[in-house]
N, C-alpha and C positions, 0 to 999 in steps of 0.2 A: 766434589766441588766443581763450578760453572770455570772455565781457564779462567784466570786475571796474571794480567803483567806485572812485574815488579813496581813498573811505574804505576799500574794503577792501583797495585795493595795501597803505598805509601801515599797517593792521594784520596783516597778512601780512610785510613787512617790518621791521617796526618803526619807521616811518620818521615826519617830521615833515614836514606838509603848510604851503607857502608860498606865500605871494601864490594860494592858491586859493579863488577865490568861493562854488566850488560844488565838495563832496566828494560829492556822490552823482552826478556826472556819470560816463557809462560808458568805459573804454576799449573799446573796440572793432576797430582795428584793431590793426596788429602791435607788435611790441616789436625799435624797432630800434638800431644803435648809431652807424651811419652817416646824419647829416641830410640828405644825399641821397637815399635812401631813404625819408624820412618820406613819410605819405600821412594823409589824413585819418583823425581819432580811435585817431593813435599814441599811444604812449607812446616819448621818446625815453631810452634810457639813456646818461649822458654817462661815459664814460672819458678817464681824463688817458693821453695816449701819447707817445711818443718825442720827436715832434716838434710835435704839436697836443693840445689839450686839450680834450676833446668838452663842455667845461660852456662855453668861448668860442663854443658852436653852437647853444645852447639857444634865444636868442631866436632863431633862423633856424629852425628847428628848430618851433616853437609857429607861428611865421607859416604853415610851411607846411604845417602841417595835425593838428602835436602837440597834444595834449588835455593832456599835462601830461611834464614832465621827472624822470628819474629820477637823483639828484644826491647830492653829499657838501656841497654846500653850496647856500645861498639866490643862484639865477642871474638874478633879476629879474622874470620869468616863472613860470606856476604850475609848482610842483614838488616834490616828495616827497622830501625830504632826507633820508638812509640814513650809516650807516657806515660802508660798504662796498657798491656796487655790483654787485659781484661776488657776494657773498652774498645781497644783497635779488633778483639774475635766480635765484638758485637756488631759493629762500624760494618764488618763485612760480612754479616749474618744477614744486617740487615739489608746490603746492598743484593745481595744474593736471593734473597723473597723477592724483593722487589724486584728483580729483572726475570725471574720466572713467573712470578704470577701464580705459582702453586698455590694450593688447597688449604689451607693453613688450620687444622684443627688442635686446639690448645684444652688441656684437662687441669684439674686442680682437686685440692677435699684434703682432709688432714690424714683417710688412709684411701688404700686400695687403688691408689693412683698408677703404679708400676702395671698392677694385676691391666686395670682396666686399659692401661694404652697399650699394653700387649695384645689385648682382645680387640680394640679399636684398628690395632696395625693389622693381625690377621681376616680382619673383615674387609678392608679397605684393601690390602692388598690383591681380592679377589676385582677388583673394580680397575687397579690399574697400577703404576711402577708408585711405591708406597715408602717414604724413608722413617724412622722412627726411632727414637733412643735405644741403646743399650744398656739396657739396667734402668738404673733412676737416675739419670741425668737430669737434673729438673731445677738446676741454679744457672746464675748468671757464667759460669762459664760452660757447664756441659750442655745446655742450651743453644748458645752461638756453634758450638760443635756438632749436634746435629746435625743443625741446619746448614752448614755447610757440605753436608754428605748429600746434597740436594742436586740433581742433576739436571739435565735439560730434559729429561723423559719423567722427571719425576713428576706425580700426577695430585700426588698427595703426603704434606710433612705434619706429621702426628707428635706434639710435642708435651710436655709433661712441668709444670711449671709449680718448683714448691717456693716456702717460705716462711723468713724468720722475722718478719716486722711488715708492717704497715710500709706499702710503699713496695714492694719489690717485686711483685705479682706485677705490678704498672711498668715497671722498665723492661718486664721481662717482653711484657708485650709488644712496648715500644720497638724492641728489637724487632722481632718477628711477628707482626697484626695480624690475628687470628678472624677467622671468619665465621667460625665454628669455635665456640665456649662450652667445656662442661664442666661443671660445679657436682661432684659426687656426695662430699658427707660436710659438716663443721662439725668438730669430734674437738679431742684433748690433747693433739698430738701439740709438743711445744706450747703447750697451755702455760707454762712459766716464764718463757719469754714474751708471751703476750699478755697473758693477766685474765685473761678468761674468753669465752669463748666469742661472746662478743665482737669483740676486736679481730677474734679469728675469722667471724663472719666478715668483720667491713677487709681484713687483706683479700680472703677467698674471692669475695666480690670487685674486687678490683679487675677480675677479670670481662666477667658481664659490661662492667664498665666500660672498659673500651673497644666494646664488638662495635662495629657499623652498625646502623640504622636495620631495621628490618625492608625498608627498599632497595638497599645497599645488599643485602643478602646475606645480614649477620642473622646469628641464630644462637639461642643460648638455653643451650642445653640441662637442664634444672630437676632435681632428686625430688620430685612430687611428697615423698616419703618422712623430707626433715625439716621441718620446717625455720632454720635458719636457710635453709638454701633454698625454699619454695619463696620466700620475702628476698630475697635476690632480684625475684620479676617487678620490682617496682622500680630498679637500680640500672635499668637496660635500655634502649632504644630500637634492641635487637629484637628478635621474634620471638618465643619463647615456646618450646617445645620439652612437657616434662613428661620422666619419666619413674617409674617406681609400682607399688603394689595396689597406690591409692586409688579407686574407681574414678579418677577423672586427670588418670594419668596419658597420654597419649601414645607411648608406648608404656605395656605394663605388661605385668607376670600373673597369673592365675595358674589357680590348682597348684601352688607350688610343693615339692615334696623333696624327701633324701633317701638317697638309696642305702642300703646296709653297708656298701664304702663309705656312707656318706657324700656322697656326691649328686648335687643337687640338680632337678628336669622342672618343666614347668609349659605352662601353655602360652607362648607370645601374642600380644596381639600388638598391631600398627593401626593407622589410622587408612593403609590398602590391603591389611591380612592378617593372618593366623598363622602359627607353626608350632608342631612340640618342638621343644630343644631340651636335651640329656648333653648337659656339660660333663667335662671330663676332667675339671678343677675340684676340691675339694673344699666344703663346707657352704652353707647356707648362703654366706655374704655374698658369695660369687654372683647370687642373682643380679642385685642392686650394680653390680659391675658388668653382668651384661646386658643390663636394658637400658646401662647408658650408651655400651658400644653397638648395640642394636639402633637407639636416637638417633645416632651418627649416621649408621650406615643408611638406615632409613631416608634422612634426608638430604642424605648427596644420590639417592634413587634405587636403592638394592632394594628387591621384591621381597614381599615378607618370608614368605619360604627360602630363598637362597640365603636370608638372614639365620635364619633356625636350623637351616643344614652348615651355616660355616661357624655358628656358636658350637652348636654341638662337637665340631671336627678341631675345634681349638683348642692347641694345650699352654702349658705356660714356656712364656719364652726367657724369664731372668728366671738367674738361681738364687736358692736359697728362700725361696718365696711358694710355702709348701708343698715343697718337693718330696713327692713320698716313695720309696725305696722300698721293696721287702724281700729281708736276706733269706739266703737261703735255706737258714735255719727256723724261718716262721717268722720272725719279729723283722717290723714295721716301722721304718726310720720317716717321723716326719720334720724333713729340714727348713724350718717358718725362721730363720735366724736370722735375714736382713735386717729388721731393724725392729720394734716392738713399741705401739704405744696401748694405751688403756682399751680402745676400740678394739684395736687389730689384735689385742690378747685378750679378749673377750670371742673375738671373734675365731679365734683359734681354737681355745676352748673346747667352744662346742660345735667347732669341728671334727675336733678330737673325742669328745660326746659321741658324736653320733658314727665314728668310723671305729669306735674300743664297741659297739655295740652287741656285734657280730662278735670278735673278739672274745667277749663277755662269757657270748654264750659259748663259747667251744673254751673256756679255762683262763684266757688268754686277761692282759691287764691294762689300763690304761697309765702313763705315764707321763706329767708334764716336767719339764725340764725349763725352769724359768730363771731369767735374770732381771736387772734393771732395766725400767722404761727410763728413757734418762729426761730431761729438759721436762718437766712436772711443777719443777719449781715448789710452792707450799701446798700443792696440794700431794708430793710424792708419798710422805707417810700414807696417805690414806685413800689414793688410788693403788699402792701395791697390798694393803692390807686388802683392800676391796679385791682384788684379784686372788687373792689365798684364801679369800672365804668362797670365792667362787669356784675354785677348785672341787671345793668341799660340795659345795650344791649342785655339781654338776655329777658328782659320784667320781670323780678321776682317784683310780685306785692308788695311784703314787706320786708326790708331789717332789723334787729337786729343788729348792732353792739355791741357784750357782750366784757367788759372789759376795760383797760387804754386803754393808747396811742397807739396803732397799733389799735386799735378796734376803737379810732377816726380817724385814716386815711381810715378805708374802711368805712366809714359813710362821709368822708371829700369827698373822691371818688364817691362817689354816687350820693351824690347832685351837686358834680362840676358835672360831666356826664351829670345828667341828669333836672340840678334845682327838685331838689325832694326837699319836703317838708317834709309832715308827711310821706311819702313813705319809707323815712328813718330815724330810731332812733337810736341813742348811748346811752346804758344804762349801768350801773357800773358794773355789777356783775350777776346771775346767777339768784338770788333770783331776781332781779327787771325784768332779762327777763322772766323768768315764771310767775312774776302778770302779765304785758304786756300781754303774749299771750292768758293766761287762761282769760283776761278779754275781747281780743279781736278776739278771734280763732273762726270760726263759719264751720258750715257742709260743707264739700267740700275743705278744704282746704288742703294744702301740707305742713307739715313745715321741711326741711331741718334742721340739726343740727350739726357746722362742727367748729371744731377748732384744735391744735395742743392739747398733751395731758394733757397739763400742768395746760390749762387754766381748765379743769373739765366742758365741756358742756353735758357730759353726766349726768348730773345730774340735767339738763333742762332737756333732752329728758324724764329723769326715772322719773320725775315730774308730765310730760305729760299725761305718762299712768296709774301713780299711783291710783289705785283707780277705773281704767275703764277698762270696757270689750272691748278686742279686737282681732283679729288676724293678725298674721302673713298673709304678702301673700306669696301665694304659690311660687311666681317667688322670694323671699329672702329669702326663710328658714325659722328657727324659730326664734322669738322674743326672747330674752333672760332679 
């Protein structure tokens, strides 16, 4: 975070300063939300939550190292009492862009958003001091947090911006104005809360919408490939630079292929070069996610080749976003359990298709381990049946369905598909899928592990390895 005085938090926020001795004293370290977290000369922001109420943390919080609390009320401790919280991190998000002048590259798309600004961050970090979400920060508060991790060297803030209505892609903006827009997919993710996919388009679009002008040096960055996000370029002022498979994409992928991991190469072209790039992510999609982070790098001026040599060298930087393991008994833990919607488990899939393939051939099995995509709304019955018939047509040797009711329709899916038998099980819970596999997992095998986040199938996957030797492959990063 850039220093600010207590005096000028609370005129940036509009806030009223309490029990504080001293308002020109500086913050200086971060702005955080968790008091575990705190470190010397924070600012701690308190949020009321579910089950704890971050202003019951404030004096722990000052002890250990807070300069002062950011609050809705007088906590006993010094602190800058706000109306809202949430508005006062944004107040000073936005004050903090604006006094840097940094880079501002904003993403969107209903998946692969995490994947791609991980990729966007390690490219751009090659160019100059680069800040960037941890994980999926991409609402209106982990957003403002970011962006506050933003220094005076920072050269470039790579932010990630998702959404549950019409309307919120535009504040997010407001906040932090991007300069650089990418529009990746309109998919089915939260397709229940919005009504269809439509509507998905006009949030996504919200972003294009408020890029600067193309003289201004906006630029909006556009999936050649889907055409809810190619009709985005009629919605912009900004430049439009797309990217995708389709011959008149401006960055694009040829010769695309998978390797027996499954991990997918391909030949880049730019609009100044060419380069092979051999990613070290897994499955198919990852292209369409690096030839938007190639757009980027491309036009803030990376040469085509240093593009294709730092794809290549990229691995995944959040967990639980197929992360692939393999113990050191032969079987292949793939951890995809952040969150799951119809795409992204489709997309998984036959990633898993194509990495059980090899597998196959030396004895070994393929295994998906699925739960609820949640927020589907009316169409859930028959996107998770759609996904158990797809099990079937992809040839995945072992289906799991973890969980209630959506977790028996992709098991109901499955065997209408394909008359499966024991090929497919519905079991309750988390704990009954980890006896299942540990009693029936043998050398060679692939287990996929995918659900939305709610359901907790990470805690199959951490089952898995608990206790065994194994490594990371080199084409996913590290195990976490």
């Amino acid at each position: 975070m850039i220093p600010l005085s207590l005096a000028q938090i609370a005129a940036l926020t509009g806030g009223r300063p309490h029990d504080i001795t001293d308002q020109d004293a500086w913050i200086t370290g971060p702005v955080v939300i968790d008091s575990r977290q705190v470190g010397p000369g924070a600012l701690f922001a308190a949020f009321p939550g579910e089950r704890v109420d971050g202003h019951d943390f404030a004096a722990a919080a000052v002890e250990a190292g807070a300069l002062a609390v950011l609050a809705t009320r007088p906590v006993g401790v010094p602190a800058i009492v706000v109306d809202d919280v949430t508005r006062a991190l944004g107040a000073l998000a936005r004050h903090t862009v604006q006094t840097l002048g940094t880079q501002v590259v904003a993403l969107t798309g209903s998946s692969g958003k995490t994947s791609t600004k991980d990729l966007i961050a390690q490219l751009l970090s090659r160019l100059g001091p680069t800040v960037w979400p941890e994980g999926s920060q991409n609402n209106e508060i982990g957003l403002p947090l970011t962006a506050l991790r933003a220094e005076a060297d920072t050269r470039h803030l790579v932010l990630e911006m998702g959404a549950r209505g019409i309307g919120h892609i535009r504040y997010l903006t407001e906040l932090t104005p991007p300069r650089i827009g990418v529009v990746l997919n309109v998919g089915t993710a939260h397709i229940g809360e919005f009504g269809g996919r439509e509507a998905i388009a006009q949030a996504k679009g919200e972003l294009v919408e408020t890029l600067p002008g193309a003289d201004d040096g906006g630029v909006a960055v556009l999936n050649a490939d889907d055409p809810y996000v190619r009709a985005m370029a009629a919605r912009t002022e900004a430049r439009v630079l797309l990217f995708g498979e389709d011959r008149e994409a401006d960055v694009r992928a040829e010769n695309v292929r998978l390797s027996q991991r499954g991990t997918p190469a391909f030949t880049l072209h730019t609009p100044t070069g060419c380069g092979d790039v051999t990613l070290r992510l897994y499955g198919e999609h990852h292209v369409s996610n690096a030839l938007a982070a190639a757009a980027v790098a491309h036009q803030l001026g990376m040469p085509a080749g240093d593009i294709a040599d730092a794809l290549s060298a990229a691995g995944t930087l959040s967990r639980w976003r197929m992360e692939v393991t393999e113990r050191a008994d032969g079987v292949t833990v793939v951890n995809d359990a952040y969150n799951a919607n119809p795409d992204s488990m489709r997309a998984a899939l036959r990633a898993l298709t194509a990495m059980g393939q090899a597998a196959k051939a030396r004895g070994g099995r393929t295994w998906a381990v699925l739960g609820e995509m949640a927020e589907l709304g009316d169409d859930s019955l028959a996107e998770h049946d759609a996904i158990g018939r797809l099990a079937v047509r992809l040839n995945v040797s072992k289906l799991v369905a973890v969980g209630g009711r959506e977790a028996a329709w992709l098991d109901m899916g499955a065997k209408n598909e394909g008359s499966w038998g024991e090929e497919s099980v519905h079991v309750s819970g988390t704990e009954a899928a980890v006896d299942l596999l540990r009693d029936q997992l043998r050398a060679g095998d692939v287990v996929l592990v995918k659900a939305s986040r709610s359901v907790g199938l990470e805690k199959v996957a951490a089952a898995l390895l608990e206790g065994t030797a194994g490594s990371a492959h080199e084409a996913g990063g590290a195990a976490r």
